[in-house]
N, C-alpha and C positions, 0 to 999 in steps of 0.2 A: 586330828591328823588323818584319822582314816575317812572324813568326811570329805577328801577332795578323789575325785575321778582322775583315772591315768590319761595323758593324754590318747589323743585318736585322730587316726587317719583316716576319713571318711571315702576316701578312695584310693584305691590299688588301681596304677597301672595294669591293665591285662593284654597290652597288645606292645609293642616293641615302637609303635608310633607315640602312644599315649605316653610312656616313660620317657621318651625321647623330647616331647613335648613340655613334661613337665620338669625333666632338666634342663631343658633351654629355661623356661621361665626362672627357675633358679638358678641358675647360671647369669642371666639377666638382672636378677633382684642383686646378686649380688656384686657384681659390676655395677650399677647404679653406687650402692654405696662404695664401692671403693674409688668411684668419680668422686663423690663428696669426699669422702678423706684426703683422697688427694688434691681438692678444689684447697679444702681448708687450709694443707697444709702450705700449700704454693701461696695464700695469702700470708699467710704467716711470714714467711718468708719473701715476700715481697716488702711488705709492711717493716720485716727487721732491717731488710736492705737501704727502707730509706732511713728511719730513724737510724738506723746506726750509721748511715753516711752522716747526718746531724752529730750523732754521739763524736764519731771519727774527728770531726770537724773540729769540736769544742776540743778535744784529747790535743790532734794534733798542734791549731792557734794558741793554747793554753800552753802545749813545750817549745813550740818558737817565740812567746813572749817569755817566759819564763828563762829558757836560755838564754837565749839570744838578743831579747831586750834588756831582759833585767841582769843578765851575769849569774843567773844562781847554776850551779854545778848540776851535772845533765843528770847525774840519778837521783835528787832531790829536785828537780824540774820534774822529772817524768813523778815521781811518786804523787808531788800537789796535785799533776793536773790529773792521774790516776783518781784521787778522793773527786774532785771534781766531776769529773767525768762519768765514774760510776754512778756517782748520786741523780744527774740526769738522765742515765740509760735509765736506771733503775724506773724511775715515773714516765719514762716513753717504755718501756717494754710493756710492765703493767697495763698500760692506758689504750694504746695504740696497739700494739705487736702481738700480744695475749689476749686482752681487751679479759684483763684478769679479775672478778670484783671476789673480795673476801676483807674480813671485819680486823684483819690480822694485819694490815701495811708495816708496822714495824716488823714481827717477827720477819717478814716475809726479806724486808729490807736486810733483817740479819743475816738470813741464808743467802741471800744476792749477792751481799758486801763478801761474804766467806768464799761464796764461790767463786768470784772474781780476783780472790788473794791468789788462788792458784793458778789463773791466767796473766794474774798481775806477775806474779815470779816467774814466771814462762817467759813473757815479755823483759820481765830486768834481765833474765839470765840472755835470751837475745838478743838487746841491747848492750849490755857489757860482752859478749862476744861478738858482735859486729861491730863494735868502736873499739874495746881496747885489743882483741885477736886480730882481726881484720884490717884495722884502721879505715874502718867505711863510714861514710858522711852520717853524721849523728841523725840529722834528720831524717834520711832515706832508711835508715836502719830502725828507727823510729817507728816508720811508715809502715814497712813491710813485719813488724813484731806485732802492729795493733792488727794489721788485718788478720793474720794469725790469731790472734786474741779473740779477735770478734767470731772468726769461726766458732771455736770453742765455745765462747759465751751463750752465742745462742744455742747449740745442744743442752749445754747446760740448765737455764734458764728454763728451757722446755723440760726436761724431764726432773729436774729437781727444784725449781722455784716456783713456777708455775701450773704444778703439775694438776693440781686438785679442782679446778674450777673445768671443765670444758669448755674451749671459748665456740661463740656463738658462729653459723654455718656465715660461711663468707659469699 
């Protein structure tokens, strides 16, 4: 331990330009990286916008066939297409959106599925208040619970599912 040197600054500022100078450059270095942070994360989030319009899509045709073709009662419609639905974010998130690699896909799937029970109940709870309080069109009410949901999901996702891998500079 005593064998490593402290760091050193090889030079000191001595003129009030030269400090000036070298915090513009460090000022610069680090703006540069907060472009890349924010590059990567606006990809992120591009990338969840569409997959989860895909996700949206499967969720929403899955509770108008469910309902509406098949007759099943609208909070046992929403739950099926809920299993459904997640099991497909779940492998576009990973793949696309995170572009997550880890040797761990089930566990990973467990924390996903868990974290999504609590948007899931977020969503039944406003769905049953917007059809049975409200009396507002199932499906509309539907619509405007999942995109709620999808907010959520992706914070979620990003700091608790995903969190361990750094995904790559977009």
């Amino acid at each position: 331990m005593n064998d490593q040197t402290p760091l050193r600054h090889d030079h000191y500022p001595t003129t009030e330009a030269e400090y000036e100078a070298e915090l513009t450059e460090t000022e610069n270095e680090h703006a540069a990286e907060l472009q890349k942070v924010e590059q990567k994360v606006q990809g992120q989030v591009s990338r969840y916008l569409l997959f989860g319009a895909v996700s949206v899509v499967v969720n929403i045709v899955l509770f108008y066939l469910f309902y509406h073709t098949m007759g099943i009662e609208y909070q046992i419609a929403n739950f099926i297409d809920w299993l459904i639905s997640v099991q497909v974010s779940f492998w576009l998130d990973r793949q696309f959106v995170f572009m997550h690699k880890s040797d761990k896909p089930i566990k990973e799937m467990g924390t996903f599925y868990m974290t999504r029970v609590i948007t899931f109940l977020i969503e039944t709870v406003l769905l049953w208040f917007g059809v049975s309080v409200l009396s507002g069109n199932k499906t509309i009410v539907k619509v405007i619970g999942h995109i709620i949901a999808l907010v959520l999901n992706f914070f979620v996702s990003k700091k608790l599912v995903f969190k361990n891998q750094p995904a790559p500079a977009d």
